[in-house]
KOLZA-859324 format. One line per 5 residues: number of its first residue (from 0); for each residue x, y, z of C-alpha. Coordinates in nm, 3 decimals. Layout:
<recs>
NUM	X,Y,Z  ...
</recs>
This chain:
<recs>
0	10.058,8.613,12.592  9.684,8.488,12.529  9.435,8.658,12.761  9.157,8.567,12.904  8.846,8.788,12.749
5	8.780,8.904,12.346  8.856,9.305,12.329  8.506,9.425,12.093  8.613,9.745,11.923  8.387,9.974,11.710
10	8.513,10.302,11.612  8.372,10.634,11.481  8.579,10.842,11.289  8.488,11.209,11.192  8.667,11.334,10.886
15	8.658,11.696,10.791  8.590,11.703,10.419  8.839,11.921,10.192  8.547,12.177,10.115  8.653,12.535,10.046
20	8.365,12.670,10.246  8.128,12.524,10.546  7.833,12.314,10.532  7.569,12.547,10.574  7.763,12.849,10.458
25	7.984,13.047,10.242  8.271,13.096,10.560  8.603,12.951,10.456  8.696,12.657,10.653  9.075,12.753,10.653
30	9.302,12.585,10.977  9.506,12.853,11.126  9.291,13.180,11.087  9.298,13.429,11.385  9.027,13.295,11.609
35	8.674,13.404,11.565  8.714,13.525,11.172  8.595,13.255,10.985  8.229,13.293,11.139  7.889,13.465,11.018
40	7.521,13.410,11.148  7.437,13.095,10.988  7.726,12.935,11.132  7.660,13.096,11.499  7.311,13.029,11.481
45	7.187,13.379,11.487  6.791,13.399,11.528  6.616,13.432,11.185  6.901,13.295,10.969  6.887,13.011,10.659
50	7.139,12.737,10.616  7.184,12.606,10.271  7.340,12.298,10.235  7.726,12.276,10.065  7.691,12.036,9.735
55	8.016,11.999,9.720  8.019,11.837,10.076  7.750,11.596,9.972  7.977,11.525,9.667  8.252,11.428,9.834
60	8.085,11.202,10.092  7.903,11.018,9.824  8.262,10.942,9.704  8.365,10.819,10.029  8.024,10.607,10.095
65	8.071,10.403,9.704  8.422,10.361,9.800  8.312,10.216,10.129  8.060,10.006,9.970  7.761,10.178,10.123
70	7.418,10.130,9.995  7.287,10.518,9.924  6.986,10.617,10.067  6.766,10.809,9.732  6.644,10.992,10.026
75	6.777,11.164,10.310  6.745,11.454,10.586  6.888,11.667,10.816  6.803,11.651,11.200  6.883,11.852,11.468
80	7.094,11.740,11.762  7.036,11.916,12.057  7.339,11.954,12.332  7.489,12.223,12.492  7.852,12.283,12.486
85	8.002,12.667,12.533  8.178,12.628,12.146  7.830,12.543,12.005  7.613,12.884,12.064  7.319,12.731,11.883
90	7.257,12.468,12.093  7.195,12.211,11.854  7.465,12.044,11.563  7.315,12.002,11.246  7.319,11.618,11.145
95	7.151,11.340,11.062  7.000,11.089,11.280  6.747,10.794,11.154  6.808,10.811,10.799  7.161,10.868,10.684
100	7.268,10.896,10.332  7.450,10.577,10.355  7.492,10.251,10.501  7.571,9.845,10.508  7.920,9.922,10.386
105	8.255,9.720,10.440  8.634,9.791,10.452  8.904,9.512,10.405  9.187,9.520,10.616  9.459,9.288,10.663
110	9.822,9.234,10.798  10.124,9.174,10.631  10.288,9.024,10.869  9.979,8.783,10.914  9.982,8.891,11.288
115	9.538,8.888,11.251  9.335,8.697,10.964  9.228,8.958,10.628  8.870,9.030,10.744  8.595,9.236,10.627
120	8.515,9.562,10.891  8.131,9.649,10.851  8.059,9.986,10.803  7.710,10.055,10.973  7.681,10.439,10.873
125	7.834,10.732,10.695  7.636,11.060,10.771  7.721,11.376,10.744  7.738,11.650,11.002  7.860,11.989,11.121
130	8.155,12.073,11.353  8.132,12.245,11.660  8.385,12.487,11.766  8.647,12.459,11.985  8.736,12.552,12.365
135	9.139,12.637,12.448  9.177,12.573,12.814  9.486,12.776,12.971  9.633,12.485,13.132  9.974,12.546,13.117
140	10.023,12.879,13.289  9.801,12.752,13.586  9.543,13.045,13.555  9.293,12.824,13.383  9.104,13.058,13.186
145	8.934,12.895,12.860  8.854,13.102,12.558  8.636,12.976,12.257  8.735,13.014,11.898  8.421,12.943,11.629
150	8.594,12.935,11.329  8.564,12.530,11.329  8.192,12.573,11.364  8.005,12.432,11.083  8.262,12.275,10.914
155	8.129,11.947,10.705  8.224,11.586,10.840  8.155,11.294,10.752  8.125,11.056,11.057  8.236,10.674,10.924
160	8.065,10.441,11.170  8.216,10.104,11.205  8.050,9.767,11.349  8.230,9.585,11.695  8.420,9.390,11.438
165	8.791,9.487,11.560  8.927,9.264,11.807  9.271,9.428,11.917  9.439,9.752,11.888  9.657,9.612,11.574
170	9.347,9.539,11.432  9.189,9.918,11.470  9.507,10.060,11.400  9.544,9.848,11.048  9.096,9.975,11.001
175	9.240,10.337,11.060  9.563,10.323,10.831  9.376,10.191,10.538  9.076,10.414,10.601  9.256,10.725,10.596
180	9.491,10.604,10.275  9.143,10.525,10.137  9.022,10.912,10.172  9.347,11.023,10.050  9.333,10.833,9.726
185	8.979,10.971,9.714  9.119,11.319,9.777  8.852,11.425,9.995  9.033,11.518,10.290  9.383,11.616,10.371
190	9.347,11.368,10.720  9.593,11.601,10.904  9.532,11.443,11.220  9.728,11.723,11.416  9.482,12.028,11.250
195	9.191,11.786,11.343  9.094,11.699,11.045  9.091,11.328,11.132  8.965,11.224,11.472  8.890,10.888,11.623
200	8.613,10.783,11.885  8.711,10.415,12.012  8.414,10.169,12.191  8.507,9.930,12.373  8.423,9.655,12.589
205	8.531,9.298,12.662  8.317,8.966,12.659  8.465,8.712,12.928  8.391,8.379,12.941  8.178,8.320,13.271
210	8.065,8.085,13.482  7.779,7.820,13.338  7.933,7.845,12.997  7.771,8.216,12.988  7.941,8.534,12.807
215	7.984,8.808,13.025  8.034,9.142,12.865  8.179,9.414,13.064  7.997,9.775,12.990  8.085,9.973,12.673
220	8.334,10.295,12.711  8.389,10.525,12.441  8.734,10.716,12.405  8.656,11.010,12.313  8.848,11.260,12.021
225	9.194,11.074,11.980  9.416,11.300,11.717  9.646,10.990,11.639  9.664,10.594,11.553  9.945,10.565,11.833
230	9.679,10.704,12.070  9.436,10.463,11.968  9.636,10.145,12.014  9.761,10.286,12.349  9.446,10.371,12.502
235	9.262,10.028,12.399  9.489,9.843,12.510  9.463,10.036,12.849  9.094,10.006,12.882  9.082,9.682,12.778
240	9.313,9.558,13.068  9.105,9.839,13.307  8.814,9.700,13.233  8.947,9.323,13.295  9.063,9.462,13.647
245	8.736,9.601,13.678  8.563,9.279,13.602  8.729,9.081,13.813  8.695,9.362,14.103  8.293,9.409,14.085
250	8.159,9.176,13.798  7.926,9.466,13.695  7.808,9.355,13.297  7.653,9.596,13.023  7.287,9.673,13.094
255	7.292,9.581,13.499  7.262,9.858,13.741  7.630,10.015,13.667  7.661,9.876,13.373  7.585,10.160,13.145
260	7.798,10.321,12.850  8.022,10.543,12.962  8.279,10.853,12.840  8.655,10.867,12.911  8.899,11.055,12.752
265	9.267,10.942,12.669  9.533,11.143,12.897  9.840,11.066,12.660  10.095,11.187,12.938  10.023,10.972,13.172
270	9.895,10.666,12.961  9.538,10.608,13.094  9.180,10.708,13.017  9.021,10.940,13.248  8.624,10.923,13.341
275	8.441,11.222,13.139  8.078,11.171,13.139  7.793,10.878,13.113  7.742,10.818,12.775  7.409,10.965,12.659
280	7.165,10.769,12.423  6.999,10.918,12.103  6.686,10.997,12.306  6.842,11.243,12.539  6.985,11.467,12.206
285	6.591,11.500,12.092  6.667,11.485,11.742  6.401,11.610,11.541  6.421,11.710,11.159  6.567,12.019,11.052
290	6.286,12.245,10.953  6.540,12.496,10.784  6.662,12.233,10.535  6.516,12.064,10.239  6.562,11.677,10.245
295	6.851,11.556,9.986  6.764,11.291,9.689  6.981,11.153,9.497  6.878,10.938,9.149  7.039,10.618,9.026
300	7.176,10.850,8.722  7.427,11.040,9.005  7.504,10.744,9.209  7.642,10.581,8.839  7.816,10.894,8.716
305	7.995,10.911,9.115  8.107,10.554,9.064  8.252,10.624,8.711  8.463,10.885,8.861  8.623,10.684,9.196
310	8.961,10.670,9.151  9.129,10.245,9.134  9.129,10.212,9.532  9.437,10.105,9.733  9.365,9.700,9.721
315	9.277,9.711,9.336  9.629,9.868,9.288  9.834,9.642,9.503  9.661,9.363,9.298  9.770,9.526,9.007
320	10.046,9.587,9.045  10.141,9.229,9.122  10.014,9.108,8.809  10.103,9.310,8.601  10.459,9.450,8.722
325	10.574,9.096,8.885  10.641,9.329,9.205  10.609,9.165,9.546  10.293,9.208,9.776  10.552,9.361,9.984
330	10.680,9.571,9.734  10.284,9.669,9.655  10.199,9.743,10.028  10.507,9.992,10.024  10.481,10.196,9.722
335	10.077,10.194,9.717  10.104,10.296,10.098  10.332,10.603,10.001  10.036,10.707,9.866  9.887,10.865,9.547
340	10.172,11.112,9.411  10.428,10.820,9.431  10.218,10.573,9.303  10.181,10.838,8.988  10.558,10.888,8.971
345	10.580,10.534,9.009  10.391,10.414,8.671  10.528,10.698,8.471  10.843,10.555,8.554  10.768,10.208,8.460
350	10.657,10.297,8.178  10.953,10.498,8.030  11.163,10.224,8.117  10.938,9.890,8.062  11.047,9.740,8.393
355	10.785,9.784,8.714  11.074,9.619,8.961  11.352,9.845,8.866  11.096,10.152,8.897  11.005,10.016,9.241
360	11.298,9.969,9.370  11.440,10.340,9.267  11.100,10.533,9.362  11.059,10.305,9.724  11.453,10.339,9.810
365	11.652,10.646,9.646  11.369,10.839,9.605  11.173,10.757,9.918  11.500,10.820,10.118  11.596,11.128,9.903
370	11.212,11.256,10.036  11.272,11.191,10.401  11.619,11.382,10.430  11.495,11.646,10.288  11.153,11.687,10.395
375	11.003,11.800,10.068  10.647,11.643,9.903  10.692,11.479,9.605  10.580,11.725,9.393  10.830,11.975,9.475
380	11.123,11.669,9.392  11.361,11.805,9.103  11.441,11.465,8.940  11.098,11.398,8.774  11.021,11.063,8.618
385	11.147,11.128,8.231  11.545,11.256,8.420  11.525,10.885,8.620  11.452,10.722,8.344  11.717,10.853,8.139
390	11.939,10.736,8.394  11.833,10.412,8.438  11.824,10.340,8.056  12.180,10.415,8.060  12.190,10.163,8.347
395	12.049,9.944,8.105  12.248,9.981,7.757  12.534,9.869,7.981  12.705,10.274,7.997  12.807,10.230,8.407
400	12.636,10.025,8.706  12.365,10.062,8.992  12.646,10.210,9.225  12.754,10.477,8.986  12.388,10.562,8.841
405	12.338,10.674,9.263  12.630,10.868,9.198  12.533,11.067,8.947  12.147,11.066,9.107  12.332,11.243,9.408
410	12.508,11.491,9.181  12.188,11.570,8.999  12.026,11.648,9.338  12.326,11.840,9.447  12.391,12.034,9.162
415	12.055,12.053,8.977  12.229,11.875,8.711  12.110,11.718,8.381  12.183,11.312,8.342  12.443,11.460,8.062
420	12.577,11.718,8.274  12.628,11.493,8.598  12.785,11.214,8.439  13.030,11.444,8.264  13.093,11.610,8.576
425	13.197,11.253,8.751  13.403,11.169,8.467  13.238,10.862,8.375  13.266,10.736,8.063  13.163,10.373,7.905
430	13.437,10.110,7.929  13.466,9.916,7.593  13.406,9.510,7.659  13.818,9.480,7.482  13.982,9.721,7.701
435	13.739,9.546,8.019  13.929,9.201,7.850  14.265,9.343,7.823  14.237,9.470,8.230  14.095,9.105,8.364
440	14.391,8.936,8.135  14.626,9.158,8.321  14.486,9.136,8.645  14.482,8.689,8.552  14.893,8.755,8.514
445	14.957,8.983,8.788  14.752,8.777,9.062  14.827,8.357,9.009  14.751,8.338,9.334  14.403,8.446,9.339
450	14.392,8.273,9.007  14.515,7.916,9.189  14.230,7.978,9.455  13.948,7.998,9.173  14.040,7.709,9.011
455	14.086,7.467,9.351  13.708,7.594,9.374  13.715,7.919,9.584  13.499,8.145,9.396  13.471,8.410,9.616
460	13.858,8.500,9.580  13.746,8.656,9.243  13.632,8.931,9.486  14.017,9.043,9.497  13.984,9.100,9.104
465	13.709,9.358,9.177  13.903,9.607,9.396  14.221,9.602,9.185  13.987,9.635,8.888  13.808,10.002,9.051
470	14.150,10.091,9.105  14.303,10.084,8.800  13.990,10.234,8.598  13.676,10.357,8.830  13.463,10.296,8.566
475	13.498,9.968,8.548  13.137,9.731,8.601  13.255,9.575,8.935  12.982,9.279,8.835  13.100,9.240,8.468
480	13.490,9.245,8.567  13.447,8.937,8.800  13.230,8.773,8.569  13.495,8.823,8.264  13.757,8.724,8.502
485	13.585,8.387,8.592  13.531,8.307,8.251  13.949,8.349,8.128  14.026,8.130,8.429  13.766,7.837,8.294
490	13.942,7.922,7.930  14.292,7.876,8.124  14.174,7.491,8.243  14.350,7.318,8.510
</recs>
């Protein structure tokens, strides 16, 4: 159902960076550690201490920015952010304000289902920045007591501005998807959205057609720190239809008295955003530079040898692999979107066997399945790529079918069984084209019937062939019996 407003939607999303140590300092930035072990004085902000910055952070956000299509800045800084929350003792997050690394970058998202138009998402800023820590709140046993745990403090993210190009929450949910498949083709960050090491700030606001051909647009909330994409769609949707309540309640617009940015949070429970703070503005963080850190430049030279190294990003593949395999574009969304490790399984597989759709279709059903049931990555998957392709070439040269080549794929998983070993162990063995004649010529005599249906023009009787066919020898090719079948009929004539 059409409604009556455009939803704007810009979204910031912090991604912790897959560094072995912080930004500023040599703690490890392990998830999981006991609370409060992972911290030294840099990363507290003791009095008198020196931050140096982490080059392998930078590193891996220059990745990020080319593969965004961000201009690089040959000249950057660091800038001080100054807030108080109880999990930041310093005072201040390190960051950087008015002259980021990068900028003017884009990310192309579209829908196969062709539910939105393929657009271009402008990327306004990537900048990097420290974490704060983090406050556990006692909630559940009622005696609401909060502790603090600073391990998280200091550790690198890269915050990935967007523009207010999104217009629904299937839009920012398709931005997010291919974002995050992005950075894990990059192999920057692991994205685990449940350790926090993807997080997603949503604005947005509405602009309503008003009165004297005008656009009204309602003031801008951010939704703050949502851990997952189903979280994002659910809460913009929300405040989109809150705010269209609220509209047509008190017509208060962006930049009237009222109409300021606000905070909310997203209560996922009960399915609504809940009012957290108005939404301060640069000047009341007073950034000013960091005088502890040295500015950053970076030369022409680094930006090349970067760009030599990015891996072939998620689009180029799924073009790829539709010219060059013959594979679907839904076949290409699938197996690129499994990510990296299939998509490597995948094209050793194609080419031990020479055939991109057969590969496909084992490494996006059997294999996918296989993966689910059992809950194991890829990697630790005993059937590599050479064992499959054995199989399938025996597919091939005409040895047994698709049905019985799962078979002996289940047995191999089952029994951590060679190709040899399984198919001895099913007691398969290759059917010779005479004795397949001699069984179709006897199943011709035994069966007039089914024979008298073919010829009057019902095909599909030669299904009855088939069953009587597995019967009498289960190694039969149920395809090639019917086939051979149809063809002594048309030799038999009327």
């Amino acid at each position: 159902m059409s409604v009556p407003y455009t939803t704007i939607i810009g979204l910031e999303v912090h991604v912790q960076l897959s560094t072995a140590t912080k930004l500023f300092c040599g703690c490890g930035t392990r998830f999981g550690g006991a609370p409060n072990t992972q911290t030294c004085p840099v990363c507290i902000g003791m009095p008198g201490v020196l931050p140096v910055m982490n080059g392998r952070a930078f590193e891996l956000a220059l990745r990020t920015a080319l593969a965004l299509n961000c201009e690089i800045a040959p000249y950057t800084k660091w800038d001080r952010k100054q807030y108080f929350y109880p999990d930041l003792p310093k005072g201040y997050q390190i960051s950087q304000y008015d002259l980021p690394f990068s900028f003017d970058g884009w990310l192309a998202i579209s829908d196969p289902k062709e539910r939105f138009p393929a657009k271009k998402v402008g990327i306004i800023r990537a900048h990097l920045e420290e974490d704060a820590g983090k406050s556990m709140h006692d909630e559940a046993t009622g005696r609401a007591d909060s502790r603090i745990d600073l391990n998280r403090c200091g550790t690198p993210l890269l915050e990935i501005v967007s523009q207010p190009d999104l217009r629904s929450a299937l839009e920012a949910k398709a931005y997010l998807t291919e974002l995050k498949l992005l950075l894990e083709y990059l192999e920057v960050s692991d994205c685990n959205m449940q350790e926090g090491s993807l997080r997603v700030d949503a604005n947005v606001n509405l602009h309503i057609d008003a009165p004297g051909e005008r656009l009204a647009k309602t003031p801008i909330v951010e939704i703050k720190n949502m851990n997952s994409f189903r979280a994002v769609e659910r809460a913009i949707a929300y405040e989109a239809d809150r705010q269209y309540d609220l509209w047509r309640e008190r017509q208060i617009e962006l930049g009237q008295p009222g109409g300021h940015k606000t905070t909310r949070g997203w209560d996922d429970t009960a399915g609504v955003t809940r009012p957290q703070r108005e939404k301060e503005e640069s000047a009341d963080y007073r950034y000013f530079p960091d005088p502890d850190l040295t500015p950053v430049t970076v030369t022409r030279e680094q930006i090349a040898a970067v760009r030599d190294q990015l891996p072939e990003p998620p689009p180029a593949l799924r073009a790829r692999f539709e010219a060059q395999f013959g594979l679907t574009p839904y076949d290409c969304e699938v197996l690129v979107s499994s990510g990296k490790p299939m998509v490597a399984y995948f094209l050793e597989l194609a080419g031990l066997i020479g055939d991109g759709k057969t590969a496909v279709n084992w490494v996006t059903q059997d294999l996918a399945r296989t993966l689910n049931e059992r809950q194991v990555p890829l990697a630790e998957f005993p059937i590599r790529p050479p064992a499959l392709a054995e199989l399938i070439q025996r597919v091939q040269a005409g040895e047994f079918n698709t049905s019985k080549a799962r078979e002996v794929f289940e047995a191999m998983l089952a029994q951590d069984l060679s190709v040899a070993d399984a198919i001895a162990k099913l007691g398969i063995t290759r059917v010779d084209e005479s004795e397949l004649v001699a069984l179709c010529e006897k199943l011709l005599a035994d069966n007039p019937r089914i024979v008298a249906d073919v010829k009057a023009g019902k095909l599909q009787a030669a299904g009855g062939f088939v069953g009587q066919a597995k019967k009498l020898n289960p190694n039969v090719n149920p395809a090639r019996v019917r086939e051979l079948c149809l063809e002594l009929i048309a030799k038999m004539g009327s």
